[in-house]
C-alpha positions, 0 to 999 in steps of 0.5 A, a space after each residue: 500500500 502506498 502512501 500519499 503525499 498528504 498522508 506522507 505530510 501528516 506523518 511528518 507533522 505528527 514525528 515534529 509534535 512533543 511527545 509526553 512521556 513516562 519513565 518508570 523510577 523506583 520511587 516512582 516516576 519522571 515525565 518529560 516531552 520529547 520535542 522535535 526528531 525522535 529517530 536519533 538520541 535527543 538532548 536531555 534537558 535539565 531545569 533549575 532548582 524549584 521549576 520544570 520542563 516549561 522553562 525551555 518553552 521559548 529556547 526549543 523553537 529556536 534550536 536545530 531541527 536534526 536533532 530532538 530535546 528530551 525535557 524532563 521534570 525532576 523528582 519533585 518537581 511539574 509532573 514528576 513523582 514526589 519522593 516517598 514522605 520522610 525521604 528528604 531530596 538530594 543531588 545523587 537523586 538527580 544524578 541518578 535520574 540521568 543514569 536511568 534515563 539513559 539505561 532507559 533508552 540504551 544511551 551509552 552517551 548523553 548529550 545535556 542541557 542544563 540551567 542552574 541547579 542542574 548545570 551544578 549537577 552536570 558538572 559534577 556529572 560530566 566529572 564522573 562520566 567525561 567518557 559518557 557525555 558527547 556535549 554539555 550545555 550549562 546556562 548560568 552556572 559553571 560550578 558547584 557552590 562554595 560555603 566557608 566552614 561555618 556558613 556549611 554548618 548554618 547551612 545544614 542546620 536550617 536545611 534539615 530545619 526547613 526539611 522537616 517542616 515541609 516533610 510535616 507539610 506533605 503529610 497534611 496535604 493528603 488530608 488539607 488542601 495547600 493555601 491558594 492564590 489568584 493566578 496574578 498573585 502567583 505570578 507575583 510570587 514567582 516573579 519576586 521569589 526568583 530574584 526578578 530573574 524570571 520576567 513576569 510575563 514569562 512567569 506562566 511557562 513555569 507556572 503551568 507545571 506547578 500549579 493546582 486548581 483549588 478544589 475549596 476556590 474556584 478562582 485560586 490555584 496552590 502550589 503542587 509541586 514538592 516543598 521539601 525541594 526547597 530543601 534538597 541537599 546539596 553538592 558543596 566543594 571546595 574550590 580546590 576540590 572544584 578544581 579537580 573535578 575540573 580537571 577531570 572533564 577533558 574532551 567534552 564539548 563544554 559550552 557555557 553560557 553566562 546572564 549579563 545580569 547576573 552573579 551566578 558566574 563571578 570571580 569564584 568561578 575563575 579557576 575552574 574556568 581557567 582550568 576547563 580552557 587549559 585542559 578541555 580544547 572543546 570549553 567555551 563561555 560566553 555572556 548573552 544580555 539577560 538574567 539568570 533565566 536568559 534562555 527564557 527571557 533572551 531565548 534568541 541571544 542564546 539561541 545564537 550562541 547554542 546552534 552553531 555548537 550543536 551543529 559543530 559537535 553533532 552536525 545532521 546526518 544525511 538522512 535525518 536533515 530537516 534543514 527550515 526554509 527561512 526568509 524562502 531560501 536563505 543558504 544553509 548555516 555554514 556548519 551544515 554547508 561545510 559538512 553537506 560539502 564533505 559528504 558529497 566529496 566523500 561520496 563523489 569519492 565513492 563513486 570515482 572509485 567505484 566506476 574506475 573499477 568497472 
């Protein structure tokens, strides 16, 4: 049976559709969406502490189209499975997820993408499995963070403090509804408690996924996702510790990129930016205008920082090339032209050699 030109259209439009799925963990489950191409691994895409998948929102529609991005929810976090009630969160947890997600799809490499409390965990990471990664994208942040000793021992402190507060608070949620606010106060909460890092009209991308309609209010909306994430251990170093890890990733297409507006990355990170520049060929930074939410307020800055990495470090393959047609017939990228031109001579090559021996 052969297929139609309109039904070869509509199975292609159906391939570019996100795809939600489900990946089964111990404890539970992780959701994500998959965007874009689902014939070749896609980019796994991390978000930061306290948001969701949704903060890539505005970034993907930007990003090549040879390749798909894989989003998820952590533990905790959207439409991801919460963590059993007296478990506290902690950063072997995510790590973890990456692993499983991989043995999931029989990955024996990952290509990441991750923004601020992941970009810390694809550091440690890509310092873990340098050997298992073929290329990492950190927005805002290049390290993991430094407490002298005694702000360590305040810090844990009031982290176990605050945990088991909010561990009391899930368990009451079963039997009490969260309290509840407008949509606008939402925003505003958001808006305020990110540091004005996440503009307010873009509040709604992070909004969507961690939020519930109120059961007692039909106007109001409480927070769904996991409170005890608020208080998820961290990954402390020092910076000679920091600096090892450093060393460690060698050969790892390494790009950062750092919010003008923002202090994530200052001179705490220098050593460890300078040894990623001494020992990794493939290490970049660069800095786009914007806040430390950059990828969803200046998605086009980073956008333009980001492709021509992807196409460097995984170019299209022949037969997975959906090259877009902007402004009607605008040449191809220069990364996609130099690649298509070494295939073509490689098989003109082919060809030679093959007639010459007719």
């Amino acid at each position: 049976m052969t297929t139609t030109m309109t039904e070869s259209k509509q199975i292609e439009q159906h391939e570019q559709e996100p795809m939600d799925v489900r990946i089964d963990m111990p404890w539970g489950y992780v959701v994500g969406r998959w965007y874009g191409n689902r014939q070749v691994r896609p980019i796994l895409a991390l978000h930061g502490w306290l948001d969701n998948l949704g903060t890539w929102n505005k970034l993907l529609p930007l990003l090549p189209k040879h390749l798909g991005v894989l989003c998820i929810d952590l533990p905790g976090h959207g439409y991801s499975s919460k963590l059993p009630e007296g478990i506290a969160y902690h950063f072997v947890d995510y790590l973890c997820v990456i692993l499983r997600i991989m043995e999931e799809y029989g990955w024996e490499k990952v290509s990441l993408m991750a923004h601020s409390m992941s970009a810390m965990l694809c550091f440690i990471f890509a310092s873990l499995y340098p050997h298992r990664m073929d290329m990492l994208i950190s927005i805002d942040i290049v390290k993991t963070r430094y407490r002298k000793p005694q702000s360590q021992i305040d810090y844990l402190r009031s982290n176990i403090e605050g945990y088991m507060v909010e561990d009391e608070r899930f368990a009451n949620a079963k039997r009490q509804e969260p309290p509840s606010y407008t949509y606008a106060e939402l925003e505003q909460v958001l808006f305020k408690g990110s540091n004005k890092s996440v503009a307010l009209e873009n509040c709604h991308h992070i909004l969507e996924r961690n939020v519930s309609k109120s059961t007692k209010y039909p106007d109001k909306y409480f927070f769904s996702r996991d409170g005890r994430c608020k208080y998820y251990t961290e990954f402390h170093t020092s910076p000679p510790f920091a600096a090892e890890l450093a060393r460690t990733i060698r050969n790892v297409p390494y790009c950062v990129i750092k919010g003008s507006e923002s202090d994530f990355i200052d001179e705490q990170s220098d050593e460890v930016i300078g040894i990623l520049r001494s020992n990794n060929p493939h290490f970049e930074l660069h800095e786009v205008e914007g806040t430390h939410h950059v990828h969803l307020n200046n998605p086009r800055g980073v956008a333009e920082i980001i492709n021509p990495f992807i196409m460097h470090h995984r170019p299209p393959q022949l037969e997975t090339w959906t090259v877009d047609d902007v402004d009607g017939g605008e040449a191809l990228p220069a990364a996609v032209q130099e690649f298509k031109v070494t295939v073509e001579d490689s098989e003109n090559v082919k060809r030679r050699k093959r007639k010459s021996n007719l």
